[in-house]
MDTraj code that builds the backbone (N, CA, C; nanometers):
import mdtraj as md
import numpy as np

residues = "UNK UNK UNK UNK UNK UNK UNK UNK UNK UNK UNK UNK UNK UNK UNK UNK UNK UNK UNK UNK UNK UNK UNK UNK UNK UNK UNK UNK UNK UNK UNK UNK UNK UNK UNK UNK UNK UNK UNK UNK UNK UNK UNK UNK UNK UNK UNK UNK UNK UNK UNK UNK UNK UNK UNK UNK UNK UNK UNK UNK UNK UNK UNK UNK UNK UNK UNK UNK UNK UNK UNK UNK UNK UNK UNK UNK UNK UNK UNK UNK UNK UNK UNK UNK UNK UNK UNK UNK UNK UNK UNK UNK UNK UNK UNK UNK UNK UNK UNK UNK UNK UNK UNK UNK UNK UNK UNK UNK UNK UNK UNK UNK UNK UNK UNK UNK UNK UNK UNK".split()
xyz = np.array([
    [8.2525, 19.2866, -20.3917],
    [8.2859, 19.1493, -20.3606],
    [8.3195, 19.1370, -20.2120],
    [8.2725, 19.0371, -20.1166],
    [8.2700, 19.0126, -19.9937],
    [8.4521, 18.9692, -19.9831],
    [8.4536, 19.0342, -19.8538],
    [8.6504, 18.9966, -19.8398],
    [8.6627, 18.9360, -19.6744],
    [8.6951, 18.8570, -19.6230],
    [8.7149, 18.8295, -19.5248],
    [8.8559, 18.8484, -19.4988],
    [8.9385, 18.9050, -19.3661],
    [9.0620, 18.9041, -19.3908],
    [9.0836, 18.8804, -19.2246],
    [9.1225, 18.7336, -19.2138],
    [9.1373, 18.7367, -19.0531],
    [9.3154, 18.7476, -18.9827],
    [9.3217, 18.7798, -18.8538],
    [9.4439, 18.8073, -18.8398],
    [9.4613, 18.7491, -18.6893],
    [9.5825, 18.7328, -18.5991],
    [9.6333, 18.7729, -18.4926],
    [9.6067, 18.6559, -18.4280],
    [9.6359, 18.5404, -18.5217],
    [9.6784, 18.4214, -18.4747],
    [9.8288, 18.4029, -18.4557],
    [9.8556, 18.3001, -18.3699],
    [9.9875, 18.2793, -18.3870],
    [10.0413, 18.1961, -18.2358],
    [10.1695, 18.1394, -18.1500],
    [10.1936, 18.0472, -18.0766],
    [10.1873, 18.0941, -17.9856],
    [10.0918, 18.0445, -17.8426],
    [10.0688, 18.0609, -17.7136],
    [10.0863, 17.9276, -17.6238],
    [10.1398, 17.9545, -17.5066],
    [10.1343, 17.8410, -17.4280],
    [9.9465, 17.8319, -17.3341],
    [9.9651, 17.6770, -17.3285],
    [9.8351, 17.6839, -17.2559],
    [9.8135, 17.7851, -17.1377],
    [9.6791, 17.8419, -17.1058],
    [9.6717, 17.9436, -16.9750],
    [9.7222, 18.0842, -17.0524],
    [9.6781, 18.0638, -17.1716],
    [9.7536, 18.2428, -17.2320],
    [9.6543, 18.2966, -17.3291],
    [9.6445, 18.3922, -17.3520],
    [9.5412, 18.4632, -17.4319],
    [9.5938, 18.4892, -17.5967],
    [9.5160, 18.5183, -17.6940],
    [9.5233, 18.5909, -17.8236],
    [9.3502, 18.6116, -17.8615],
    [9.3784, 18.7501, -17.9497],
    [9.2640, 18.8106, -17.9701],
    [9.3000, 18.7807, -18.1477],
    [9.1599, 18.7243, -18.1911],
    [9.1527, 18.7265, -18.3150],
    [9.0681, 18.8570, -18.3843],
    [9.0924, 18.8893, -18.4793],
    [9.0327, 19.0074, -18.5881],
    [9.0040, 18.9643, -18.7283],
    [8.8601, 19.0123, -18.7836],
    [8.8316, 18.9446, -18.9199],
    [8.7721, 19.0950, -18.9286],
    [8.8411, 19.1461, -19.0660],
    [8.8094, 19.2791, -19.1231],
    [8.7109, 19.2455, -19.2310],
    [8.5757, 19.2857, -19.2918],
    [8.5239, 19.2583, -19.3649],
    [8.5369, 19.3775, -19.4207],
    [8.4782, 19.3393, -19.6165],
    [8.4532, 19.4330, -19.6940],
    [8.4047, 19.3865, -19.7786],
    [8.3613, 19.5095, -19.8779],
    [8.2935, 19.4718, -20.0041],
    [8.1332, 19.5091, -19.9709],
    [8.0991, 19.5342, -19.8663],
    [7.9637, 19.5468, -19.8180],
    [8.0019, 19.7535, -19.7461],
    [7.8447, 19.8231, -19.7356],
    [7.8955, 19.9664, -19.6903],
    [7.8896, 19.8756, -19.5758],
    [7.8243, 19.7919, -19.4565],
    [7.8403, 19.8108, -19.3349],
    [7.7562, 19.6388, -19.3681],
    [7.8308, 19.5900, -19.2526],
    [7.8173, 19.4271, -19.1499],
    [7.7388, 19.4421, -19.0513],
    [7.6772, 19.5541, -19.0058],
    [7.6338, 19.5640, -18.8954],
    [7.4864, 19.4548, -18.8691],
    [7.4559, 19.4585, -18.9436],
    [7.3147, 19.3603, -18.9381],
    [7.3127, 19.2163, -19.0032],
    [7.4467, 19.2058, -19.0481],
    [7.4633, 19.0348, -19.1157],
    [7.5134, 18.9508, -19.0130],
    [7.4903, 18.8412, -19.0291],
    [7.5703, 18.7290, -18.8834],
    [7.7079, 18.6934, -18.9038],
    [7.7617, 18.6983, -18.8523],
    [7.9189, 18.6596, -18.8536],
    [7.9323, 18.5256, -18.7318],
    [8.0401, 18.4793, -18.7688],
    [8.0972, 18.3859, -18.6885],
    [8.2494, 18.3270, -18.7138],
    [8.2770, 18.2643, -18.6330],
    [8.3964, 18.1795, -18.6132],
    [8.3968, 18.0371, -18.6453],
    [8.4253, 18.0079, -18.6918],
    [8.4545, 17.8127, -18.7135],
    [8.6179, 17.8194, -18.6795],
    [8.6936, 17.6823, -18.6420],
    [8.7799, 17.6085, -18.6314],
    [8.8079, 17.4846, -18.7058],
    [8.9027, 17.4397, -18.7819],
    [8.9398, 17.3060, -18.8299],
    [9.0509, 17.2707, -18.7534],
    [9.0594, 17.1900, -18.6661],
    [9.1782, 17.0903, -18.6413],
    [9.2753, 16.9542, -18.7524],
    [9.3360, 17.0185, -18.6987],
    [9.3928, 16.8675, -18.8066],
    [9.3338, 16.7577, -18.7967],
    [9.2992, 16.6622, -18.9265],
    [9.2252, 16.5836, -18.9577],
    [9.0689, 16.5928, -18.9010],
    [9.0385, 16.7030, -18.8870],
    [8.9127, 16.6971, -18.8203],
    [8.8124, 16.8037, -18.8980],
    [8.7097, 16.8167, -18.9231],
    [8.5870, 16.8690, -19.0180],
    [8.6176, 17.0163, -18.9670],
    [8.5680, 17.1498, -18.9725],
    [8.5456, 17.2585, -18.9654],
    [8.3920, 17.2764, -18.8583],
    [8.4565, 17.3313, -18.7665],
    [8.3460, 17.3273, -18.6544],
    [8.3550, 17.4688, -18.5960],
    [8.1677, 17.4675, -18.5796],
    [8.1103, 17.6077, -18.5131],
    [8.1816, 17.6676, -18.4131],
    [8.2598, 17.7765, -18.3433],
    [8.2782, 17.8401, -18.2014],
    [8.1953, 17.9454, -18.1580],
    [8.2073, 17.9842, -18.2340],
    [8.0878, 18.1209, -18.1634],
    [8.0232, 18.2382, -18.3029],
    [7.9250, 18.3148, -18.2449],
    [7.8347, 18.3588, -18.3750],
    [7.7698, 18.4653, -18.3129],
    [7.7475, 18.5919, -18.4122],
    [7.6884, 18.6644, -18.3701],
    [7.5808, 18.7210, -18.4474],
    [7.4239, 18.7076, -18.4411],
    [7.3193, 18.7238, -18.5301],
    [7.2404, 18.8693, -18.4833],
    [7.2156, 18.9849, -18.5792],
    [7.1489, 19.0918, -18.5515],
    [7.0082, 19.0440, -18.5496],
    [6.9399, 19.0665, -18.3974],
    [6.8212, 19.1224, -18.4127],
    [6.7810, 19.2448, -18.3907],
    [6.8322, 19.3357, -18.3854],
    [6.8252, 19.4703, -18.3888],
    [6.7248, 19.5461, -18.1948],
    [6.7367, 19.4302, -18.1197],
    [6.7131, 19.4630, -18.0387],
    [6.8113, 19.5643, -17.9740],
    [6.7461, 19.6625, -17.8719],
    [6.8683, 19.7290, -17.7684],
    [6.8453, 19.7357, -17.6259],
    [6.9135, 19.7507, -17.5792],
    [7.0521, 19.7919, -17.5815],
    [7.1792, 19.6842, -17.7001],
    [7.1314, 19.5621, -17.6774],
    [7.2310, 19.4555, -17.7249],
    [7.1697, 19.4149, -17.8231],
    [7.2020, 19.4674, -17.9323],
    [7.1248, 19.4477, -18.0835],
    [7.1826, 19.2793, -18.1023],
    [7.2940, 19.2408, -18.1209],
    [7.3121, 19.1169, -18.1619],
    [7.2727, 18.9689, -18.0836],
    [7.2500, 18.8541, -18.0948],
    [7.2094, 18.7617, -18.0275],
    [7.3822, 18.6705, -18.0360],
    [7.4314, 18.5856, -17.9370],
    [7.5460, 18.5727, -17.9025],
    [7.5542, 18.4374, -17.8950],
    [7.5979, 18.3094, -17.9804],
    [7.6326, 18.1780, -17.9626],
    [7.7670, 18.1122, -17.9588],
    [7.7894, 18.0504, -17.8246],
    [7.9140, 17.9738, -17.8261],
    [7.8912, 17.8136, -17.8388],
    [8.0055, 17.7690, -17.9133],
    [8.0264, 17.6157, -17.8699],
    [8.0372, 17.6046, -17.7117],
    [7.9883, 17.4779, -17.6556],
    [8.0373, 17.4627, -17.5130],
    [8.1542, 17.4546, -17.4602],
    [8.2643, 17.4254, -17.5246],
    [8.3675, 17.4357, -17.4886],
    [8.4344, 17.5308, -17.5161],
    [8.3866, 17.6355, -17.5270],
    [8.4884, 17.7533, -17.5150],
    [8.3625, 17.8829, -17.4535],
    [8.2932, 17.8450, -17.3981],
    [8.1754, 17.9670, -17.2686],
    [8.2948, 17.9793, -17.1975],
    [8.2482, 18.0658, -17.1914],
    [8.3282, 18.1225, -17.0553],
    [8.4953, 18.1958, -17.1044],
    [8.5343, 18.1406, -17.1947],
    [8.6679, 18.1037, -17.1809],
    [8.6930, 18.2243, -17.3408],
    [8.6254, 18.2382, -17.3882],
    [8.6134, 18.2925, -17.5665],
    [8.4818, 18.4011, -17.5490],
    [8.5047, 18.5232, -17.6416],
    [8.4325, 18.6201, -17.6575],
    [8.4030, 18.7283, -17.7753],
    [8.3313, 18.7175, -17.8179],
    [8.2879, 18.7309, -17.9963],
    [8.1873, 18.8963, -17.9398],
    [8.3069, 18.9630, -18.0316],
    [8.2325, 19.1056, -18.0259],
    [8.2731, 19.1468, -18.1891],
    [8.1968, 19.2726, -18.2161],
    [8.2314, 19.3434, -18.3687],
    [8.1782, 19.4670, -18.3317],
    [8.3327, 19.5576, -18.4014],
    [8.3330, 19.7084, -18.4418],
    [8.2667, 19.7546, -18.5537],
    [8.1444, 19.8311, -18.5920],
    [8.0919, 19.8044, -18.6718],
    [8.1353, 19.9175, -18.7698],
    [8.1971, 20.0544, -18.7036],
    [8.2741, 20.1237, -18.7519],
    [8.3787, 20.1041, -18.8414],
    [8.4493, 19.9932, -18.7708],
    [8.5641, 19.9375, -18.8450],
    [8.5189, 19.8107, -18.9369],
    [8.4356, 19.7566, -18.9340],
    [8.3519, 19.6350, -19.0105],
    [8.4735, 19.5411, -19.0033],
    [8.4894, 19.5504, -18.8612],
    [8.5604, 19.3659, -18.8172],
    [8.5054, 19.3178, -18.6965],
    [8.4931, 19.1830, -18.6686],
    [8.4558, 19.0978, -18.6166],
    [8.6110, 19.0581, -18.4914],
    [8.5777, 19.0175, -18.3478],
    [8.7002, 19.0134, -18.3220],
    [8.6310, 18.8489, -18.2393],
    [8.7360, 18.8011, -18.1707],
    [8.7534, 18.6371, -18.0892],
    [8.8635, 18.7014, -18.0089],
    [8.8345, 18.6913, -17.8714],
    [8.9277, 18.7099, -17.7732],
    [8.9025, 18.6176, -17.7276],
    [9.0030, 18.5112, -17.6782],
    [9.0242, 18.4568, -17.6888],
    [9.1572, 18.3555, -17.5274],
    [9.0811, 18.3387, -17.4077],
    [9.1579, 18.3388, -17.3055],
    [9.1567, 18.1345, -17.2534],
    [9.2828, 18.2126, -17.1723],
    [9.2544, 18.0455, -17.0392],
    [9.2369, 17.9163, -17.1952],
    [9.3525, 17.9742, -17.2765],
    [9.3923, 17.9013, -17.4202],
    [9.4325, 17.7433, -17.3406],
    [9.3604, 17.6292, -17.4193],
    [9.3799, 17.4800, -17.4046],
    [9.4783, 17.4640, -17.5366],
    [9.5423, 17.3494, -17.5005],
    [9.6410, 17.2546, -17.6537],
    [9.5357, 17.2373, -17.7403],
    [9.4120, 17.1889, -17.7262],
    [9.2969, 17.1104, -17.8014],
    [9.2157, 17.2427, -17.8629],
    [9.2476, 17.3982, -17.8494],
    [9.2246, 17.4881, -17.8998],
    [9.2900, 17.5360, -18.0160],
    [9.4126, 17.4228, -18.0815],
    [9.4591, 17.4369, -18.1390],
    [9.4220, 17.4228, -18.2849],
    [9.4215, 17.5130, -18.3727],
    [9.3611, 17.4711, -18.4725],
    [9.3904, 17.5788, -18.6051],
    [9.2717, 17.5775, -18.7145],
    [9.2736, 17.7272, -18.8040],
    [9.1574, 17.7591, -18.8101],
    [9.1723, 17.8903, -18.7548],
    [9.0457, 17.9535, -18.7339],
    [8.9953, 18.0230, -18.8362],
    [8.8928, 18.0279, -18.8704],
    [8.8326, 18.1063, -18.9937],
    [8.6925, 18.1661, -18.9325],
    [8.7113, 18.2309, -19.0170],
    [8.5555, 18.3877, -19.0163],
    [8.4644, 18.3810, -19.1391],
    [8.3212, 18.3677, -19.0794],
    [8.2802, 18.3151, -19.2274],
    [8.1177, 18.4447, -19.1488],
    [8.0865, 18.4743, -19.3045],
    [7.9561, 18.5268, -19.2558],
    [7.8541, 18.4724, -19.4070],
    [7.7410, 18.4862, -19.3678],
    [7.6374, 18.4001, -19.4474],
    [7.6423, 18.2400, -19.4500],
    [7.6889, 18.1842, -19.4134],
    [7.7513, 18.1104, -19.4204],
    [7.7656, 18.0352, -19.6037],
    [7.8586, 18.1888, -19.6096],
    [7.8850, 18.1449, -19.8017],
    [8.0338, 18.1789, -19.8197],
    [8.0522, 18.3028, -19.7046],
    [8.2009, 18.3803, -19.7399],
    [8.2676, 18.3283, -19.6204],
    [8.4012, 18.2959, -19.6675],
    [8.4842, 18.2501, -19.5639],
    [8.6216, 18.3155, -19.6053],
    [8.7167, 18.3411, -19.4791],
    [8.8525, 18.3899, -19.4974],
    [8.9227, 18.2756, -19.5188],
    [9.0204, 18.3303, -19.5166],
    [9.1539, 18.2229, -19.5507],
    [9.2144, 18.1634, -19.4382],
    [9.1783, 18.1931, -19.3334],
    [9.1652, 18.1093, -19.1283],
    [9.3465, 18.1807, -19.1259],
    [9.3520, 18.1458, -18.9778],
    [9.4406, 18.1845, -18.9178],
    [9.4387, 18.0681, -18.8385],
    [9.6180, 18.0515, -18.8139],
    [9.6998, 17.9288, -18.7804],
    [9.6922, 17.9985, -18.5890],
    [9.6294, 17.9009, -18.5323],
    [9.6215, 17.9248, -18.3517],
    [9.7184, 17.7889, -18.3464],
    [9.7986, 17.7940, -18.2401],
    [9.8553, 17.6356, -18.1976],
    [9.8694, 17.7180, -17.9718],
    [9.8208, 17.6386, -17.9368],
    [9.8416, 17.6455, -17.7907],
    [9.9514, 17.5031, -17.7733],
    [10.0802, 17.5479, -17.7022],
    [10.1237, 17.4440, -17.6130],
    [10.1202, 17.4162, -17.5052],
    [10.1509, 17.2659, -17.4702],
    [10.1217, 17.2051, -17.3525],
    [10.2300, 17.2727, -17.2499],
])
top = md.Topology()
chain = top.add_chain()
for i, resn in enumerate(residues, 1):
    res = top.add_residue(resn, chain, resSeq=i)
    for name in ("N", "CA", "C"):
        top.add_atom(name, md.element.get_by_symbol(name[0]), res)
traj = md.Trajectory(xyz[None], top)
């Protein structure tokens, strides 16, 4: 059974960093499935941030998508050893505030993690 288990949310002031972690299981290895990040804000739908799809190319086997508002600023890598997915996560806005969740296929989703940036 697929397990999403995300972590290492929690309260930052704007201009400050946190690194998110989503441990998967239930699978021998993630290495070739797509993973990603979504966000829900309060009162607001569940929206894309960033994604990472194997094409098995190399050096850089995975293909790499951000929302526009967080290039530059957000960075989606995975240990494939450890079969987690991470969001680092910098140069944090208030409007970054939200619950972040880890979803892969887009069928399995974690239980999100509470981000709040203050002003």
């Amino acid at each position: 059974q697929v397990q999403l288990v995300e972590s290492g949310g929690g309260l930052v002031r704007a201009g400050g960093s946190l690194k998110l972690s989503c441990a998967a299981s239930g699978r021998p290895s993630y290495s070739s499935y797509a993973m990603a990040w979504f966000r829900q804000a309060p009162g607001e739908g569940r929206k894309f941030v960033a994604g990472l799809s194997y094409t098995g190319n190399k050096p850089n086997p995975d293909n790499i998508l951000y929302e526009d508002s967080v290039k530059g600023r957000f960075t989606i890598s995975r240990d494939n050893a450890k079969n987690t997915v991470y969001l680092q996560m910098n140069s944090l806005k208030p409007e970054d505030t939200a619950v972040y969740y880890c979803a892969t296929g887009a069928t399995y989703w974690g239980q999100g993690t509470q981000v709040t940036v203050s002003s």
